[in-house]
N, C-alpha and C positions, 0 to 999 in steps of 0.2 A: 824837593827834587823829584818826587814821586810824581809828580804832572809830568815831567818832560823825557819826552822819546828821543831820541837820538840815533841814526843812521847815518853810517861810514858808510863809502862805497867807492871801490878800487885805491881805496891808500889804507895805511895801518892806524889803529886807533891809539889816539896819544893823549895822554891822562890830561895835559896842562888843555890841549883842545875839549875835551869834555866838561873839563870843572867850569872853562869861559863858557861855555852852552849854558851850561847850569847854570852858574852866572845872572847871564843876561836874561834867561826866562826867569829866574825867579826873582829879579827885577822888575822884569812886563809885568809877572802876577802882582806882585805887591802896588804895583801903579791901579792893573784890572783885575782884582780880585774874579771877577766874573771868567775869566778862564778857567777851562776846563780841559783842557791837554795842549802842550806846547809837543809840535812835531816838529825836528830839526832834521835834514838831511846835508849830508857834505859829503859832496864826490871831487876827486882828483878826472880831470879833462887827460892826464896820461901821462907822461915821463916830466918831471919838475924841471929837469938838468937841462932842457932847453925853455929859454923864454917863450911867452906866449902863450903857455898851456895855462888854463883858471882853473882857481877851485871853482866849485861851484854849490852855493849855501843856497837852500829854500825852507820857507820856514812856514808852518800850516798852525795857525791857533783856532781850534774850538771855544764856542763860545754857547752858551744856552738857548742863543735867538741866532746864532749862525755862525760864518767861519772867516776867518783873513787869513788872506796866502801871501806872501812875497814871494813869488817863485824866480829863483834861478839868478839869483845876484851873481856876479862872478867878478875874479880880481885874484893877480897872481899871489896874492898874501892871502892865506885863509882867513885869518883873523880883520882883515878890511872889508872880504866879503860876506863875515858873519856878521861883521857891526853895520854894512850896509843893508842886509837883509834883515836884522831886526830894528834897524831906522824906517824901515819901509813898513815894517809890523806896527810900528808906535806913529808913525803917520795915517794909515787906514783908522785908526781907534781916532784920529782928531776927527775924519770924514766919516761920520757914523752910516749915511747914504750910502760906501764903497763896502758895505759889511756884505758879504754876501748870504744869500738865504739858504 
């Protein structure tokens, strides 16, 4: 769990959402050992109680020869936009081309 960052912003941090963080990165690592930092951020778009507002998951992995981003997934369930943001991370790793330098 030591690879992965984790940034809240504008909502409170809730344990069951961190350990799914954890989770999922230390998932990716075990697939790509070759990771070197998983950075996860989740922001709340603003008040939940009305529809329409997303969370909003982006997810940055380091790597030794570069970096993959998924930036900016969103979806009013955080946890759809976290599992879509790191589908988006384990798709880049199949297109080794889309690694960025």
């Amino acid at each position: 769990m030591g690879f992965t960052q984790i940034i809240i912003r504008h909502m409170l941090r809730s344990e069951a959402l961190s350990e799914r963080i954890h989770e999922l990165s230390e998932e990716l690592q075990g697939k790509h050992p070759e990771i070197t930092l998983c950075r996860v951020v989740v922001e709340s778009e603003g008040n939940h109680r009305h529809k329409g507002r997303p969370y909003l998951v982006s997810v940055n992995v380091r790597l030794p020869h570069g970096e993959i981003v998924a930036d900016r997934h969103e979806h009013e369930d955080v946890y759809v936009a976290l599992r879509d943001a790191f589908a988006a991370v384990e798709h880049q790793f199949a297109v080794p081309e889309r690694l960025a330098a």
